[in-house]
N, C-alpha and C positions, 0 to 999 in steps of 0.2 A: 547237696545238689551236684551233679556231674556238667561238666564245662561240654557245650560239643564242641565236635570236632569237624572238618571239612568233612567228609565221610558220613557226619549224622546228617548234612542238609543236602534232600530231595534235589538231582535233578532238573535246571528249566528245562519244561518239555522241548522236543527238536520242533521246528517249524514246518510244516507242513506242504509239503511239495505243490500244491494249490497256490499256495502263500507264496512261498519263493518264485513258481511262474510270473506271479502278478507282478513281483515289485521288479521283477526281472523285464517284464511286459513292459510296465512303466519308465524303465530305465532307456529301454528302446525305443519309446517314441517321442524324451527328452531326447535323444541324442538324433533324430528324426528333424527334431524341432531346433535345434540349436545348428545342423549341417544346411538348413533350410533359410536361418539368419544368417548362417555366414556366407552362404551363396548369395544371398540378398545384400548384402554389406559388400560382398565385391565387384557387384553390378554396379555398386552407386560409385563406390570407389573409381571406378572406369571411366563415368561419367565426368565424375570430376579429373580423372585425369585427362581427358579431351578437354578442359576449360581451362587445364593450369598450360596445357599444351598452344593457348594463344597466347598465354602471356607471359611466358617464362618462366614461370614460380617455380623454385624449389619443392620437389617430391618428399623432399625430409624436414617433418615440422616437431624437433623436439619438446617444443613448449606447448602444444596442442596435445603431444603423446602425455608430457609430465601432468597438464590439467584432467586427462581422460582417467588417468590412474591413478589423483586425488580423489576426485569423483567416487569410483569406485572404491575407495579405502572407506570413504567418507558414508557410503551404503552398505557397505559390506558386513554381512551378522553369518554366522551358523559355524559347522564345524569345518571345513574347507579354511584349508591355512591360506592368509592372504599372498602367502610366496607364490602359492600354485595361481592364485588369479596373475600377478605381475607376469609370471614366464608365458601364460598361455596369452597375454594382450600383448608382449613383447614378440611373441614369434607371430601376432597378426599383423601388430604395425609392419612388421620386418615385410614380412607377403604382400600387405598392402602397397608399402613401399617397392617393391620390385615391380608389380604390375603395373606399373606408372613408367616404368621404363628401367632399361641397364643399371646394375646398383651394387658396387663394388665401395672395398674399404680398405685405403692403407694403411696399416700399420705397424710400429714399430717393433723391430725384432728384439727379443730377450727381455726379460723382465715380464709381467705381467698383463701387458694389453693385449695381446693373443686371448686372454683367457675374458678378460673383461668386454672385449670388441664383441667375442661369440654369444656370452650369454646378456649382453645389452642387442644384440643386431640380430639374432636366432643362429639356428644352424643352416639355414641355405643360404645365407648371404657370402657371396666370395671376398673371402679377405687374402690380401695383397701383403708380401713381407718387404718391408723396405727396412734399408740396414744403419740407417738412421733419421731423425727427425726433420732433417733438411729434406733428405730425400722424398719425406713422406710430403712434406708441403710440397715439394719440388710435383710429386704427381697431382699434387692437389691444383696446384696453379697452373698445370698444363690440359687440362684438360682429365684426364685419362683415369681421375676415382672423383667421386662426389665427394668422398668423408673422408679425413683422416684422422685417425686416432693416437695421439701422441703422452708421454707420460706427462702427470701431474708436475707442474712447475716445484722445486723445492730449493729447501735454500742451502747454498755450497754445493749444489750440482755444477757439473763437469760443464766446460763450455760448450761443448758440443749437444748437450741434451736443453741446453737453456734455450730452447723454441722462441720461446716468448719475447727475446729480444731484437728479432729480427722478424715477427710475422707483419707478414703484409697487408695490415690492416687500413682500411675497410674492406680491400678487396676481399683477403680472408679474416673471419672470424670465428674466436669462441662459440660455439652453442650450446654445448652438455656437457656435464659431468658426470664420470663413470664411476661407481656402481650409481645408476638413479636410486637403486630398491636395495637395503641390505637391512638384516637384523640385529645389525649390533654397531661400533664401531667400526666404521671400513679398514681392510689394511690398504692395500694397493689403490692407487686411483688414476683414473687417465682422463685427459681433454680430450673435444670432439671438435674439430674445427670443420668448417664448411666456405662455400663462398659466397657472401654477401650476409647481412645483419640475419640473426635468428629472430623467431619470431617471441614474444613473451609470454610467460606462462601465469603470472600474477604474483608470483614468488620468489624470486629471480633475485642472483647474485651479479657484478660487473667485474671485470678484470680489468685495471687498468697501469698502463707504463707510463711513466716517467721519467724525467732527465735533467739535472739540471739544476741552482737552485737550492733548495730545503729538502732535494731527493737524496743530498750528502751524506746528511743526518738521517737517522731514523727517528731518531725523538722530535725534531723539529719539522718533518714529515708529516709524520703520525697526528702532531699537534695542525699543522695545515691542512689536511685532510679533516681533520675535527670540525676544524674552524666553517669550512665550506661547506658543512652539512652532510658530511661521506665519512666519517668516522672506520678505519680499515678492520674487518675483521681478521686479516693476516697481512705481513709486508715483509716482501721479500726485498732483498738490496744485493749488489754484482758491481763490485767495483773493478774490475778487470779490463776496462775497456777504457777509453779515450775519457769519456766520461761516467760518472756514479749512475748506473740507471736502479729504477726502484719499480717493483710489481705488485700493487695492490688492489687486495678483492673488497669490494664496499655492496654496501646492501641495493640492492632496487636495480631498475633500468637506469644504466649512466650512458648516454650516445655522442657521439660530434654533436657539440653545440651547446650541452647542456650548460647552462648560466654558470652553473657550480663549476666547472673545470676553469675559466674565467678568474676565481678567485685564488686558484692554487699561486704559493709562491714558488714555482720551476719552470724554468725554459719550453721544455715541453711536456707534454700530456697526451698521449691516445688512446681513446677506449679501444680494448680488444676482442672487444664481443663480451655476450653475459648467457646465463646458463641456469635452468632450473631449480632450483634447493634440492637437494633430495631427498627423498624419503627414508625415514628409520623408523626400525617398528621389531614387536616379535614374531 
């Protein structure tokens, strides 16, 4: 018996230009239907931004974007790669957000938040270079951007990049962390600060500082944070200053007041805002 070969099997017949019209036709009144929702979706949007425009609300709601794009992971089937849904609702919120009013971003020059600001915020959103981390809160807190985007806290960072030890919290806070969406392990990663408390998305990490106290230690830290029901999933420590301060991220919404900060044994404690989990996936 003789083996075939590519060459011995037949030809799938070509598709027949009837055919191709149709799904062609099809394709055009998806796309009919889909510019018809999203005219629709930024009518409403307008709407509500005439009702946030009585009361002040903030235009940028991370935790309502991070549950919108749960959602959708959470429905999502067929051959369309979930990456393409995240950019194409990432560059609507960004829209949505602008039509609500002025909506700029500072951030920090060199290293990698240029690159993370753009594809978290879209490509029309004006992003702002500030030539360091102060400066970026500095426009933050004056008025002059909504958002700034500053690098990930890490540990044995320069004191000039250590944000987190001097943010102006409540005034400003943490909200997001960058990349929300990636496939793999992230490498680079940046904060999103804002002003005034984010909203919650139902999955939610807290940052919080310390001073003082068992913030000396890290092992006896770690072990206080245990003890009061906050268990740290990372803890950063900076002794360089007058006194030891410590940076840790614990699971859930942690706000002013919560009973649990109460039990910590340190001088002081201020939640620095909290921020969605993000999503990993292929």
């Amino acid at each position: 018996m003789t083996r075939a070969t590519d060459t011995d099997v037949a030809p799938a017949p070509a598709e027949g230009a009837g055919a191709l019209a149709a799904l062609r036709g099809e394709i055009d009144a998806l796309d009919d239907a889909l510019h018809d929702l999203l005219m629709r979706r930024a009518g409403v949007v307008a709407r509500l931004a005439g009702s946030r425009a009585k009361t002040g609300a903030s235009t940028l709601r991370p935790g309502r974007e991070a549950r919108v794009l749960r959602r959708l992971r959470d429905r999502h089937a067929g051959p369309l790669p979930f990456a393409a849904v995240v950019r194409l609702w990432r560059d609507l919120f960004a829209a949505s957000t602008a039509l609500q009013g002025p909506f700029a971003i500072a951030v920090c020059a060199g290293g990698e938040g240029m690159r993370l600001a753009r594809e978290h915020f879209g490509l029309l959103t004006p992003l702002v270079e500030a030539p360091a981390p102060a400066r970026a809160l500095g426009m933050l807190a004056s008025g002059e951007v909504p958002v700034a985007v500053l690098p990930a806290p890490e540990e044995g960072e320069p004191a000039g990049s250590a944000w987190w030890t001097a943010l102006d919290s409540p005034r400003l806070q943490v909200s997001a962390r960058l990349p929300f969406w990636s496939t793999g392990a992230p490498g680079a990663e940046a904060m999103v600060v804002t002003p005034g408390a984010p909203d919650p998305s139902g999955e939610d990490r807290s940052l919080l500082r310390l001073q003082g106290g068992v913030a000396e230690s890290r092992t006896r830290l770690r072990e206080a944070l245990a003890d009061a029901g906050m268990p740290p999933r990372h803890l950063l420590l900076r002794r360089d200053g007058a006194a030891p301060l410590a940076l840790a991220e614990v699971e859930g919404v942690v706000e002013a007041g919560d009973p649990r900060l109460a039990a910590l044994r340190v001088d002081h404690v201020l939640p620095l805002g909290f921020y969605a989990v993000p999503l990993r996936g292929a």
